[in-house]
C-alpha positions, -999 to 999 in steps of 0.1 A, spaced: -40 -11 -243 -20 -13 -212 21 -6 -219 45 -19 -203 80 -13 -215 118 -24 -190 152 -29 -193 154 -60 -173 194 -59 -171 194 -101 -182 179 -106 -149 204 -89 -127 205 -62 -102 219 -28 -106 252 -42 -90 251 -72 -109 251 -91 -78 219 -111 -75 200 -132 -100 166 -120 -100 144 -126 -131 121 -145 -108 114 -118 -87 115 -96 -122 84 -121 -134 65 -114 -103 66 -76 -105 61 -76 -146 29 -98 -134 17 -76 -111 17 -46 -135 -11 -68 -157 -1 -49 -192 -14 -62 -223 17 -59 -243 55 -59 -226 80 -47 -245 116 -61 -230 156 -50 -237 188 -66 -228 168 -104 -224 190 -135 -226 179 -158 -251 208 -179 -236 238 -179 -218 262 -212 -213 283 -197 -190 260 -186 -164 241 -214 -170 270 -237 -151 279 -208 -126 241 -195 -113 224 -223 -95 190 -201 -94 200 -197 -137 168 -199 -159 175 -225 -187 159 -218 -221 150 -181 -231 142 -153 -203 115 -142 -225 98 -178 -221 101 -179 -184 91 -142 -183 55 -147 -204 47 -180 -185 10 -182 -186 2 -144 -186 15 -136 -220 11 -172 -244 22 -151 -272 59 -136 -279 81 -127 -299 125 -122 -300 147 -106 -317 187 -117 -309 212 -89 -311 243 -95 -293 257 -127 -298 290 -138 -279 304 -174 -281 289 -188 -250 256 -177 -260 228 -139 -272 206 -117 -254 185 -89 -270 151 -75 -272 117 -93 -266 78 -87 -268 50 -104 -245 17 -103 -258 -18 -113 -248 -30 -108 -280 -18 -129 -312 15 -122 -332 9 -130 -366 41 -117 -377 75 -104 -361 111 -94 -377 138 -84 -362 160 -55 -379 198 -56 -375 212 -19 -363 245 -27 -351 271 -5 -367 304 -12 -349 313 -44 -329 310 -35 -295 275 -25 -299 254 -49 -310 218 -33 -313 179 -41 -330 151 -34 -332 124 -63 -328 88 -52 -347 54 -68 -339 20 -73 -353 -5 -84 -333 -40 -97 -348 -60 -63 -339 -34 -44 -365 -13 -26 -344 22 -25 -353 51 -30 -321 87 -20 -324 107 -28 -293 138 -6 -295 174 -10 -278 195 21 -292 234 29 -288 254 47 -262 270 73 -288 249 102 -301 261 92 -341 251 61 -337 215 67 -322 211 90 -354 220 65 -377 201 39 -359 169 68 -357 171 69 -398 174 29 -400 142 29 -378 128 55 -398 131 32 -429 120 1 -413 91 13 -403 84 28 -440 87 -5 -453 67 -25 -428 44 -7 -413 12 5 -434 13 46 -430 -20 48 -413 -16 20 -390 -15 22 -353 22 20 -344 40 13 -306 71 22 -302 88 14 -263 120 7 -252 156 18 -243 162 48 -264 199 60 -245 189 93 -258 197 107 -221 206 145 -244 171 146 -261 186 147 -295 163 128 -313 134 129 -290 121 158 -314 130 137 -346 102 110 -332 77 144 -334 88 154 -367 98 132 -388 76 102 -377 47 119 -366 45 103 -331 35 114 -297 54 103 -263 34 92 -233 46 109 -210 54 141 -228 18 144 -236 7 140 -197 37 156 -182 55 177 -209 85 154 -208 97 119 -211 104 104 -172 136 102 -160 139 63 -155 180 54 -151 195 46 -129 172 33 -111 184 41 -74 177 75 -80 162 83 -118 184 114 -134 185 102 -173 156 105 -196 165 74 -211 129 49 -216 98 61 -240 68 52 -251 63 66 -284 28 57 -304 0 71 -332 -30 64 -334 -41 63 -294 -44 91 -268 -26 83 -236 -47 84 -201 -25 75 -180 20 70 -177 39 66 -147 73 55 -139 77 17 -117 101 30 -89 107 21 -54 103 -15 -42 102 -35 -56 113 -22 -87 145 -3 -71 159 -39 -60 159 -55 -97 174 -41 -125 189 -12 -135 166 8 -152 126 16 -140 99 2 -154 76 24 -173 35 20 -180 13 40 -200 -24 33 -209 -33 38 -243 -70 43 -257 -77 40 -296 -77 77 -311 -113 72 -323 -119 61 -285 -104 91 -268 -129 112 -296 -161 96 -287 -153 101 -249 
């Protein structure tokens, strides 16, 4: 199962100068992953609908599957008067059943976590945690019960997103306390630096996951990817654990 997970900024540049979701599609495209998993996507945005000639109307998320991804799922976090943004998943294979779980704990940061399953049983949490190191506990221990009460214990479980854990703190607690394994801790020994994305410093995107072995992680950086948003992309290839045994 090819990964692929990105911040993609609601379409703007690092500056927040340029529109560039269609250039955005065109790199996501060229990655080919199976499943996307997508933070900080406008689900729609009056304001910058009358201001942006190049604006996309309707979801990013629909524009952003087109034909490569005909199923998808989103889950809306922030919502402001003149319209939401928050976390999406594009998938080539089925949904047959999404939720999104509500993690926000004060005002100003408006957070979720969007879970997935897709028809071969493997569970998909696309995660956009908080700024503050409380609140990425709290929000680590609300994940932790989610995923208790959704996700059957021995089923194969995707976690990938924006994780803002740029200390490590709860890197670890995935290990421990969920039993999980980081892509590229397993090939490299530690999670990629991915933000920001001029020159990547903060360990801040993972790709956390049981029941697979990953063969292959590495970081999108460089053109085109250091023209678009913010954050690198990240892509990790995934075989099923009873796969990686047989090999």
């Amino acid at each position: 199962m090819r990964i692929l997970s990105y911040n993609v900024h609601k379409g703007f540049c690092s500056a927040n100068r340029q529109f560039l979701l269609a250039d955005i599609r065109e790199s996501i495209r060229a990655v080919d992953a199976d499943v996307v998993f997508l933070q900080e996507v406008v689900g729609e945005n009056h304001r910058h609908a009358r201001a942006i000639d190049n604006w996309v109307h309707g979801g990013q998320f629909e524009f952003l599957a087109d034909s490569i991804w005909p199923h998808f799922a989103y889950g809306k976090n922030a919502v402001y008067q003149h319209g939401h943004h928050g976390n999406a998943i594009l998938s080539k294979f089925p949904i047959i059943h999404s939720d999104n779980v509500d993690v926000s704990l004060y005002r100003q940061s408006q957070r979720g976590l969007l879970f997935s399953e897709v028809e071969s049983g493997v569970h998909l949490v696309c995660v956009h945690m908080g700024l503050l190191g409380w609140e990425r506990h709290r929000q680590f221990q609300l994940l932790e019960r989610a995923i208790a009460e959704r996700v059957p214990a021995a089923a194969p479980l995707i976690i990938a997103g924006d994780f803002n854990d740029w200390t490590g703190a709860i890197h670890q607690r995935f290990k421990r306390h969920l039993r999980l394994r980081e892509a590229f801790t397993q090939l490299t020994g530690k999670p990629v630096r991915s933000f920001p994305v001029k020159r990547p410093f903060f360990r801040l995107d993972r790709i956390y996951y049981r029941g697979f072995e990953a063969v292959e992680a590495r970081r999108l950086s460089g053109p085109p990817w250091d023209r678009l948003s913010d954050h690198c992309g990240i892509y990790a290839e995934l075989l099923p654990a009873d796969a990686g045994a047989r090999s």
